[in-house]
GUNU-860187 format. One record per residue (C-alpha): x, y, z; residue in three letters; residue number from 1. Coordinates in steps of 0.001 Angstrom, whole numbers. Layout:
BEGIN
(rec (X, Y, Z), 'ALA', NUM) ...
This chain:
BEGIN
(rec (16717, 128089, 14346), 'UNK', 1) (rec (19663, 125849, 12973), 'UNK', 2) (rec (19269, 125158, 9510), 'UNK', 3) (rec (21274, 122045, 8037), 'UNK', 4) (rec (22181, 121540, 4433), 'UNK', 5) (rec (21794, 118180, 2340), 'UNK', 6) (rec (25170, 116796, 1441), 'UNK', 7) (rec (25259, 115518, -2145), 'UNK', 8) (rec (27434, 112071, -2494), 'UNK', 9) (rec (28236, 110946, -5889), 'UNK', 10) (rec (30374, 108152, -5983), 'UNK', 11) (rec (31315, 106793, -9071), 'UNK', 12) (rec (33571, 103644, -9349), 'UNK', 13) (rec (35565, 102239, -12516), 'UNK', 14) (rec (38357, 100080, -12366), 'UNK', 15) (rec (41621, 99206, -14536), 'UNK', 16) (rec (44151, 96065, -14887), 'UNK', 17) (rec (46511, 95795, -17766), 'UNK', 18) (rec (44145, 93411, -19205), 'UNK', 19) (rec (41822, 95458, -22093), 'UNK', 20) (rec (38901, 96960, -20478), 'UNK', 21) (rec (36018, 99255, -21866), 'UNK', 22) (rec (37571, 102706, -21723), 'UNK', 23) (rec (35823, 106000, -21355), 'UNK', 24) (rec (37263, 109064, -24171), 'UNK', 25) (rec (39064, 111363, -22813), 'UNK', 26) (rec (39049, 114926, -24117), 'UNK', 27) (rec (41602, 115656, -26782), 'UNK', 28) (rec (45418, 114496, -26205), 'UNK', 29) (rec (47600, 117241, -24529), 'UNK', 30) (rec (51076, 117079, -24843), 'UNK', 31) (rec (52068, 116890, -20455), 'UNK', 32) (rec (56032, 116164, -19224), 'UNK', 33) (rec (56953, 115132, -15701), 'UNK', 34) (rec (60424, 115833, -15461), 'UNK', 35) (rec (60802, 115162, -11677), 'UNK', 36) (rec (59360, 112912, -9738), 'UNK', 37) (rec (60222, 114631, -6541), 'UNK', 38) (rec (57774, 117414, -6558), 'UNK', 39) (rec (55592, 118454, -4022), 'UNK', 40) (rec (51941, 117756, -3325), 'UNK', 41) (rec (49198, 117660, -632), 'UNK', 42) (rec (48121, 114275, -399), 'UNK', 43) (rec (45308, 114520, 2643), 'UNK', 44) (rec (44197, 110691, 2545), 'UNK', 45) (rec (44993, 108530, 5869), 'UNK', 46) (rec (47672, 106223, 4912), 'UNK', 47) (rec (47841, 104305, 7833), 'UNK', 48) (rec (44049, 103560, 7444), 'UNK', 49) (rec (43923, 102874, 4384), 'UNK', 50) (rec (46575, 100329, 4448), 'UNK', 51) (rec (44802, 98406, 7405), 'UNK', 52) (rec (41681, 98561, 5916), 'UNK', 53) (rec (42710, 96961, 2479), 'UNK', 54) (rec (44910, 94746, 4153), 'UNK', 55) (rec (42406, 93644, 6427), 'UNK', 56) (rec (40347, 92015, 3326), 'UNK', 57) (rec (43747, 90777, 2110), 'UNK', 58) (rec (44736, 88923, 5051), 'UNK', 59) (rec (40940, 87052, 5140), 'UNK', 60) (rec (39965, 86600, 1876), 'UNK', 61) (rec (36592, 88073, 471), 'UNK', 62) (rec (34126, 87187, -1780), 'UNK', 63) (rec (34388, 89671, -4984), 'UNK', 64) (rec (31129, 88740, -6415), 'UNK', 65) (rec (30398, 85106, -6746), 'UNK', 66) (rec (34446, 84427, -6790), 'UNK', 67) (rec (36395, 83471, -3511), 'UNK', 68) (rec (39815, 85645, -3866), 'UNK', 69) (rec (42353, 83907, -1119), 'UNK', 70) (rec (43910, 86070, 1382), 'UNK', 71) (rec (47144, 87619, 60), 'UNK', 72) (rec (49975, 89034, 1747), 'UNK', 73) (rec (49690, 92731, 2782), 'UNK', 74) (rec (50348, 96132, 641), 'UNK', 75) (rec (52783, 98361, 1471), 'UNK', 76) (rec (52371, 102299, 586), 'UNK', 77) (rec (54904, 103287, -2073), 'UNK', 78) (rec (55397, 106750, -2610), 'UNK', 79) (rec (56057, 106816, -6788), 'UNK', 80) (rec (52397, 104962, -7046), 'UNK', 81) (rec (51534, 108116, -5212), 'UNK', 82) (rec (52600, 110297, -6739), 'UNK', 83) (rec (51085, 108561, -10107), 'UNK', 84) (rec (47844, 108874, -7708), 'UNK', 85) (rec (48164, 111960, -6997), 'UNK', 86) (rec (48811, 113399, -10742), 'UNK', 87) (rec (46036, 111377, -12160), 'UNK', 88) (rec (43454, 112380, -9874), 'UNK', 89) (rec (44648, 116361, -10398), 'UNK', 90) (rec (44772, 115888, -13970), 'UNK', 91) (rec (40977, 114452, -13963), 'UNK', 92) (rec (39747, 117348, -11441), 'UNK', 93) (rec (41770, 120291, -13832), 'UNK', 94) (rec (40381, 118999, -16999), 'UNK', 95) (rec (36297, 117912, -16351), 'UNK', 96) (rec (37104, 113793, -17098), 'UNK', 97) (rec (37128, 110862, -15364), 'UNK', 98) (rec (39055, 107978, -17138), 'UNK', 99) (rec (41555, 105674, -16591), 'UNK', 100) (rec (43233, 107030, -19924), 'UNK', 101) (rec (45308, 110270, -19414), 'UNK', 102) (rec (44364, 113333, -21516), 'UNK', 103) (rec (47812, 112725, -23440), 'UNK', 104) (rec (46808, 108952, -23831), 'UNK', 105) (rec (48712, 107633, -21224), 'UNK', 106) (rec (47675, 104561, -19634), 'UNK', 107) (rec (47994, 103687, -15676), 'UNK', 108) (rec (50897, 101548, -16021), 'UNK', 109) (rec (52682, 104559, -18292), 'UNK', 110) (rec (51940, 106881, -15416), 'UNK', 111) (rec (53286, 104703, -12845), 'UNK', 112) (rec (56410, 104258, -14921), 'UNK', 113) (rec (57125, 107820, -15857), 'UNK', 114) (rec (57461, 108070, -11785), 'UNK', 115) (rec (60301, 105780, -11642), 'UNK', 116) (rec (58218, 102444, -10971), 'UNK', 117) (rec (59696, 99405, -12911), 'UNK', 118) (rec (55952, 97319, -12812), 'UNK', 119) (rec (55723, 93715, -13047), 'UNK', 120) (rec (52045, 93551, -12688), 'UNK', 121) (rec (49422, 96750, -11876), 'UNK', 122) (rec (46337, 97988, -11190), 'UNK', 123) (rec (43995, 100933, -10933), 'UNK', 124) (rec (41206, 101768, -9281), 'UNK', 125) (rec (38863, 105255, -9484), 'UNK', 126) (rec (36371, 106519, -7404), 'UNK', 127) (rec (34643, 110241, -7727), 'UNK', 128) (rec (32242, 111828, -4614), 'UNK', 129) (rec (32531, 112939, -1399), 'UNK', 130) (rec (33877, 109857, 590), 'UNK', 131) (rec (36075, 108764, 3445), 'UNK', 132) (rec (39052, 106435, 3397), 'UNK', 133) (rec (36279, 103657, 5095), 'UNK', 134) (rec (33506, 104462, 2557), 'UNK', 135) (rec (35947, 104327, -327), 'UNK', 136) (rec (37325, 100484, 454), 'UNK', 137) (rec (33695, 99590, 1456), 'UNK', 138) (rec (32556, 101312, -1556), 'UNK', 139) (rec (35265, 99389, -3791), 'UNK', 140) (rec (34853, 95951, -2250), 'UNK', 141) (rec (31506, 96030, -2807), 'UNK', 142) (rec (32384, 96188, -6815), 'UNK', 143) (rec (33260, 92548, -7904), 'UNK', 144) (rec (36196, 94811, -10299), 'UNK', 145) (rec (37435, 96437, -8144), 'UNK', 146) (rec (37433, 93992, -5578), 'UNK', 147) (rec (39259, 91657, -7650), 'UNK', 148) (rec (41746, 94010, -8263), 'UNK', 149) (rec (42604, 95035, -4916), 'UNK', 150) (rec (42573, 91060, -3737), 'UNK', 151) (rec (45229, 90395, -7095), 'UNK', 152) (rec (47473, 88504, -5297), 'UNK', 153) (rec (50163, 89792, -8386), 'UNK', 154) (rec (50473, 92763, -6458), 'UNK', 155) (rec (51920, 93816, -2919), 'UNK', 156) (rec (52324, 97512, -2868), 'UNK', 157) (rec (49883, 100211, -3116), 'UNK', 158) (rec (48887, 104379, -3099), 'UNK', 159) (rec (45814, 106558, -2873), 'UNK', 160) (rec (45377, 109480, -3674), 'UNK', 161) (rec (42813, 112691, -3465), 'UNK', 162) (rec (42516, 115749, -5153), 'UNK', 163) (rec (39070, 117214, -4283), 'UNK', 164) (rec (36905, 114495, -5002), 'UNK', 165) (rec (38766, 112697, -7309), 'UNK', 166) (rec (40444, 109204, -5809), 'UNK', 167) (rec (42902, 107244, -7850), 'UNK', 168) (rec (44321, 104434, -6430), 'UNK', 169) (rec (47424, 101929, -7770), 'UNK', 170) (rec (48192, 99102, -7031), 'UNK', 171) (rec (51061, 97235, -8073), 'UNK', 172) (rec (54440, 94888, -7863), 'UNK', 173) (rec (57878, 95369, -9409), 'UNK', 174) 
């Protein structure tokens, strides 16, 4: 008799520009230092796919909702925005939140510039559930935000990052 099990998927978008959004409370602030920047951590995502899957919308164009975004030239993986990643989606799993504020206040674009990344222009995208690097990009796409964000033509490098179910993904130009 083989028995199977029901997989649960929760999948929970929200996404961030440096434009004022609607943002969740995090718990209280905690005081958090990141004195190096070359520290080590287990990213497991698929670069490689990821960057031909976003770049594959990029270099056609897509509807994000009822708005045409142009094709726009291809993202490049940049380690400091994962690293930023990386933190952010840790910092979410250790402490029971999901926000695009940081428990010490800190906002995407201070994350990505306490990793040594001098921003001209970023953005942020979350996701939360038990997903795939395909069912994550399908799964942003098909959110006119987060679509728009990844199609900002203001940006041309990118990094995701999990941390058990937790995906944060910048996006930005220096």
């Amino acid at each position: 008799m083989r028995c199977t099990i029901p997989v649960l998927m929760l999948f929970i978008l929200a996404g961030c520009s440096k434009e004022p959004l609607t943002i969740m409370n995090p718990p209280a602030k905690v005081a958090t230092a990141i004195a190096d920047t070359a520290f080590a951590f287990d990213n497991p995502v698929n670069k490689a796919l990821l960057l031909e899957l976003i770049n594959d919308y990029r270099s056609k164009g897509c509807n994000c909702g009822d708005t045409f975004m142009a094709p726009a030239v291809p993202l490049t993986w940049n380690k400091n925005l994962e690293r930023a990643s990386w933190l952010h989606s840790k910092e979410m799993s250790d402490s029971g939140y999901f926000s695009h504020a940081g428990r010490n206040g800190s906002s995407p674009g201070s994350r990505i510039a306490a990793m040594g990344y001098k921003w001209k222009a970023y953005e942020e995208n979350l996701a939360l559930g038990i997903l795939t690097e395909v069912t994550l990009v399908k799964g942003l796409m098909g959110s006119v935000v987060h679509c728009k964000a990844m199609m900002n033509p203001k940006v041309n490098e990118t990094a995701v990052a999990l941390y058990k179910n937790f995906w944060t993904q910048e996006l930005a130009a220096q």
